[in-house]
C-alpha positions as CSV (number, residue, x, y, z in Angstrom):
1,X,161.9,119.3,200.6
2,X,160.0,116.9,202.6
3,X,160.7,113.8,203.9
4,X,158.2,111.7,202.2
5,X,159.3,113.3,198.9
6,X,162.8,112.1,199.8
7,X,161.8,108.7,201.2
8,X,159.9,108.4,197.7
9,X,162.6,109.2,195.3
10,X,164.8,112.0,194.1
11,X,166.2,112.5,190.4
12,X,169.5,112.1,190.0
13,X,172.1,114.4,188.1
14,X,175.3,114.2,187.2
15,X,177.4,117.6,187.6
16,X,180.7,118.0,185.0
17,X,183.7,119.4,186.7
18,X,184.9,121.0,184.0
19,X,181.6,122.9,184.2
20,X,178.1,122.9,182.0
21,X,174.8,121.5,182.4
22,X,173.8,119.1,185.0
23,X,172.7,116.0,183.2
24,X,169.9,113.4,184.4
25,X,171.2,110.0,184.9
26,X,167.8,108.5,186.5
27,X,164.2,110.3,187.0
28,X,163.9,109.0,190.5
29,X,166.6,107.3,192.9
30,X,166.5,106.5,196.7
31,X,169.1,108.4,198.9
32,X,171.0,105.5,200.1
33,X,174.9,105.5,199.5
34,X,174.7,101.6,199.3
35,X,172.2,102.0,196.1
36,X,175.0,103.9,194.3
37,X,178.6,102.4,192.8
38,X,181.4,103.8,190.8
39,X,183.4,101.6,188.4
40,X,187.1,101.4,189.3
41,X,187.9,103.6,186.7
42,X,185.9,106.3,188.3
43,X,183.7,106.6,184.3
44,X,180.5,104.9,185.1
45,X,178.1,104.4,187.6
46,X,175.6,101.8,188.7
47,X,173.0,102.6,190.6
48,X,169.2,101.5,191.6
49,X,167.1,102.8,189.3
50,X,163.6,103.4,191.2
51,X,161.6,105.1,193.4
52,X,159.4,104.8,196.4
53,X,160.3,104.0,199.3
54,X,159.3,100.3,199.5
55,X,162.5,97.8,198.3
56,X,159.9,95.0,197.5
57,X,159.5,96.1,193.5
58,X,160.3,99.1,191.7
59,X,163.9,98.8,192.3
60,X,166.4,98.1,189.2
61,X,169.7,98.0,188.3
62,X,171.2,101.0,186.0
63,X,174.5,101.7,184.5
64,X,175.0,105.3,183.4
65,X,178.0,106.6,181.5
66,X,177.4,110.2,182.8
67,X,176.0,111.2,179.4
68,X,172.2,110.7,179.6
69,X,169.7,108.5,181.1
70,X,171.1,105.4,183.1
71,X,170.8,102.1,181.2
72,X,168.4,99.5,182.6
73,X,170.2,95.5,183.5
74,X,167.4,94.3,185.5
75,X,164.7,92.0,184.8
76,X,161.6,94.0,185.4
77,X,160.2,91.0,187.3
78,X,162.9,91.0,189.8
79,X,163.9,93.8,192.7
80,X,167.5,94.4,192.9
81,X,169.6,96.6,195.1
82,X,173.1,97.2,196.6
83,X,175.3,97.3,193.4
84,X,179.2,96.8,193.8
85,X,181.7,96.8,190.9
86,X,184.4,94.7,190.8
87,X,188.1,95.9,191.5
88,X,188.7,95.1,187.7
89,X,185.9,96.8,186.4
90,X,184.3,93.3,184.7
91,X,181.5,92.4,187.3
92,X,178.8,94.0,189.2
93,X,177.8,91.8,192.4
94,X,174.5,92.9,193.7
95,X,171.4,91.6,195.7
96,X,168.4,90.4,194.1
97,X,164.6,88.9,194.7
98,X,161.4,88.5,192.7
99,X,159.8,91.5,192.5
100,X,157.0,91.6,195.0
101,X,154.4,94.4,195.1
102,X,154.0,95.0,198.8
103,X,154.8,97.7,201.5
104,X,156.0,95.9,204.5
105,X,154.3,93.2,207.2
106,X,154.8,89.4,206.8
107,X,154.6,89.9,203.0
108,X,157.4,92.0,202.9
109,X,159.7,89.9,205.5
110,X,158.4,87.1,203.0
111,X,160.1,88.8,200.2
112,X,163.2,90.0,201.5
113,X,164.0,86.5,202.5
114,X,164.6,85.6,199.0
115,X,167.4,87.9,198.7
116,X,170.6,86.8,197.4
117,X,173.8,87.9,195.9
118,X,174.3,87.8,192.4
119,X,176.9,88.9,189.6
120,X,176.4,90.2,186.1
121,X,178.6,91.5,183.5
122,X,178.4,95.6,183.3
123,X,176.5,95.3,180.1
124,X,173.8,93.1,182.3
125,X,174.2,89.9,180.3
126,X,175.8,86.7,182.1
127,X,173.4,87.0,185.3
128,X,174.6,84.2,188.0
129,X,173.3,83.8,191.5
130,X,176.3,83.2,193.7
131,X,174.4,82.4,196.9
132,X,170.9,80.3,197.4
133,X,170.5,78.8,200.8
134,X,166.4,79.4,201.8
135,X,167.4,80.0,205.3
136,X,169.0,83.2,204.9
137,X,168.7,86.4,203.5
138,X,172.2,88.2,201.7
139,X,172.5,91.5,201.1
140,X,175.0,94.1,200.7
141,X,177.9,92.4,198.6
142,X,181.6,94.1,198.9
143,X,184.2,92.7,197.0
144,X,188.0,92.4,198.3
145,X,190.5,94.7,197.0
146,X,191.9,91.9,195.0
147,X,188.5,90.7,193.7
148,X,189.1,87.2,194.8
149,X,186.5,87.6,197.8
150,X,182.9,88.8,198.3
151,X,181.9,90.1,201.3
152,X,178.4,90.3,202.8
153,X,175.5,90.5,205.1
154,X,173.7,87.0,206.5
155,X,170.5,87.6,207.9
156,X,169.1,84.5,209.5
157,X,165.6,85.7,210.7
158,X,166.4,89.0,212.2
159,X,170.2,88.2,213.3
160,X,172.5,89.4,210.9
161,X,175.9,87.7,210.2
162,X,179.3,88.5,208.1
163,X,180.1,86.1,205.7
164,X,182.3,85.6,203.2
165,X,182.7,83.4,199.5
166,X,184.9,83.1,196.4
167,X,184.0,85.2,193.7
168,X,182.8,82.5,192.2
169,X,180.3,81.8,194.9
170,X,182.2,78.8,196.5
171,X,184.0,78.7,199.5
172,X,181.6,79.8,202.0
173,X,182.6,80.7,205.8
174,X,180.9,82.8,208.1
């Protein structure tokens, strides 16, 4: 396989254990390990849904039980990436922007700049942003093994920071 066919999106399958057919859980993902989550209960899987290789547009996220096709939670207007389950299984935090059709330059540093953490329940209803400053860019949310805390990257133009906030959002400390 080629890179650009890889840099442009793969499908995805999911392989029993106990043995039969592979089954297709998205037509086309990205090979990042940070675009891929398992619940805490090791049953479902979240993932961004979406391929090409630009993370401007085209990039959703999916829940998939392992039994067909992932289930869309994304607003198709929005481009959302870096899914992370909760320790109890009840919230998915992830990073999210408008949707912007671009490939890069000043349009794409435009959009990613919008990027902020967000949390949804795993069925993709009660959407919250948790972070909204307009001078930084989050990404990458981890939570805390006890769930209280979120953990995640602060970009502030092209310096990138730890910080870390309630679940709720509040509390932030770099």
């Amino acid at each position: 396989p080629s890179a650009s066919a890889a840099a442009d999106g793969w499908p995805l399958f999911a392989l029993p254990l106990a043995g039969g057919a592979p089954v297709k859980i998205s037509e086309r993902v990205l090979r990042a390990r940070d675009f891929l989550s398992w619940a805490p209960a090791g049953h479902d899987l979240a993932l961004v849904d979406g391929g090409d290789r630009s993370t401007w547009h085209g990039k959703h996220l999916a829940v998939s039980d392992l039994s067909g096709l992932a289930q869309l939670r994304s607003d198709p207007s929005r481009a959302d990436l870096f899914p992370a389950w909760s320790p109890d299984g009840r919230s998915i935090a992830y990073t999210s922007a408008p949707a912007v059709a671009t490939y890069g330059g000043d349009e794409g540093k435009r959009a990613a700049a919008q990027r902020r953490i967000w949390l949804m329940n795993p069925d993709g209803s009660g959407k919250r942003r948790l972070t909204s400053d307009p001078n930084y860019r989050d990404e990458r949310p981890q939570w805390s093994r006890d769930g209280a805390f979120i953990l995640f990257d602060r970009f502030q133009d092209e310096q990138m920071q730890l910080w870390l906030m309630r679940s709720d959002g509040s509390g932030l400390v770099q």
